[in-house]
N, C-alpha and C positions, 0 to 999 in steps of 0.2 A: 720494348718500349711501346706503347700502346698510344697511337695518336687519333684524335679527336679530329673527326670530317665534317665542318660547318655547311650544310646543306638544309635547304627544304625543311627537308623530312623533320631532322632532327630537332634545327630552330623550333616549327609546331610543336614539337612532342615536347623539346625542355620549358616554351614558355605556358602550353597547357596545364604541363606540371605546376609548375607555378604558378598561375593562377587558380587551379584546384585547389591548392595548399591553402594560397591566401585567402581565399574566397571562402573556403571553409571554415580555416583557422579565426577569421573575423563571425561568421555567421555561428558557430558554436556560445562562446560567449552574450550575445545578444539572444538565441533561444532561453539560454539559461534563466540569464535576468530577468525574463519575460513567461516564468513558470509560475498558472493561477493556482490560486489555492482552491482545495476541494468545495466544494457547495456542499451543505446537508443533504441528505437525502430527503425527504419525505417518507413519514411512517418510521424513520430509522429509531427513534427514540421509543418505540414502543419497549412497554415493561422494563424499561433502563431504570437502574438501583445509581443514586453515586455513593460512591466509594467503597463496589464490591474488592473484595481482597484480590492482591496478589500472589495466584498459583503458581505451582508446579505443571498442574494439568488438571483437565474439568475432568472429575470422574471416572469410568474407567476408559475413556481415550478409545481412539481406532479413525478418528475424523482430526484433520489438520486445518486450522486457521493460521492464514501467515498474508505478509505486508510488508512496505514497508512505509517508515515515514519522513519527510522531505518538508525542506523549509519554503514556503512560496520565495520566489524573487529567483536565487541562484541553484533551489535544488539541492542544496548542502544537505547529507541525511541527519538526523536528529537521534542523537543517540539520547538513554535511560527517559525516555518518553512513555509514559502509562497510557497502554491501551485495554478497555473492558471491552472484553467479547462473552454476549450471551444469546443464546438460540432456544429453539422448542428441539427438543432430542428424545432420544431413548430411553433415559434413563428419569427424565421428569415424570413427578407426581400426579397428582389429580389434580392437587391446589397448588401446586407447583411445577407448575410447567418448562419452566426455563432453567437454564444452566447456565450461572455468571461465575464470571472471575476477569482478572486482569492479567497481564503483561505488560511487559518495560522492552524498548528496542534495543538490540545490540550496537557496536561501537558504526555500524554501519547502516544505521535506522532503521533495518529488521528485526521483524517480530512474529516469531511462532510457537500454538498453544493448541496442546492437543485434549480432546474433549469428545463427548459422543456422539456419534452419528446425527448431525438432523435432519426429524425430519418435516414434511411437509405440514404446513398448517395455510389454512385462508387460502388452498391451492399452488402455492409456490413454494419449493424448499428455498429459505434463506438464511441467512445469519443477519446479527445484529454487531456493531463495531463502535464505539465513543473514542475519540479522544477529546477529556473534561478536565486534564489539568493546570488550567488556568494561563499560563505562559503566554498561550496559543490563544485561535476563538476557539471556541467548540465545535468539533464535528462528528456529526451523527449520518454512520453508514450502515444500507440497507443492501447488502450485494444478493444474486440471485441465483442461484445455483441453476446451471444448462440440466442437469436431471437431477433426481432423489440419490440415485446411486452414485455420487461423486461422493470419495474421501478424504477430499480438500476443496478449500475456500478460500479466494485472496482480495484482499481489499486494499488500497493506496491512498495516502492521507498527500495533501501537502498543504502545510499549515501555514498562516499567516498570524502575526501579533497581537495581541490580543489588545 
């Protein structure tokens, strides 16, 4: 039989606990509801096409774009959400520089599309990201790649109603 010593010590440790618990358990919820929706970028809409198709994969792939996307207020992910991601890469033209297509989030408002390497243009390697379909406002992201030689890009949406 295992008995319980009300002392000190213990009293602080179980009511610490308890107040960690609550303290937390209350301040969770209240972050949540209080989750901004993303702002546009600047420059993100360059070269944006609406209603490039939705892929399989840009091209012959070797570079990963992925995300995900989230509803402003609680955070909730947004699943079958269309995202267009297009960049300056390897495999664009002369007159054709950029590589577009879309994707849809999965049941967990992730989203990832593999496509070719990009690379740098105007000094910065970036990519380009939309979400345009309508539900939502529109957001247009510019993320920036830390070097050329990265073979992923991740960008985070959270959307507010349009």
């Amino acid at each position: 039989m295992t008995t319980f010593v009300l002392n000190r010590r213990n009293l602080l440790a179980a009511g610490g606990s308890i107040l960690a618990t609550g303290v937390s358990g209350l301040l969770l919820p209240v972050r949540a509801q209080g989750l901004s929706p993303t702002d546009s970028m600047a420059g993100g809409a360059n070269n944006y096409r609406k209603g490039a198709p939705i892929v399989e994969r840009i091209g012959k792939g070797g570079f990963w774009m992925s995300g995900t996307v989230r509803r402003a207020g609680d955070g909730a992910p947004l699943a079958g959400q269309r995202i267009q991601i297009w960049a300056h890469t390897t495999e664009g033209q002369e007159h054709e520089p950029q590589s577009h297509g879309a994707t849809l989030t999965d049941k967990n408002g992730a989203f990832r599309l593999e496509m070719p390497q990009i690379i740098p243009i105007f000094g910065q390697p970036h990519g380009h990201l939309a979400y345009d379909s309508g539900e939502f406002k529109t957001v247009f992201l510019r993320p920036v790649m830390r070097s050329a030689k990265d073979k992923s890009l991740e960008a985070h949406f959270v959307l507010q109603p349009a």
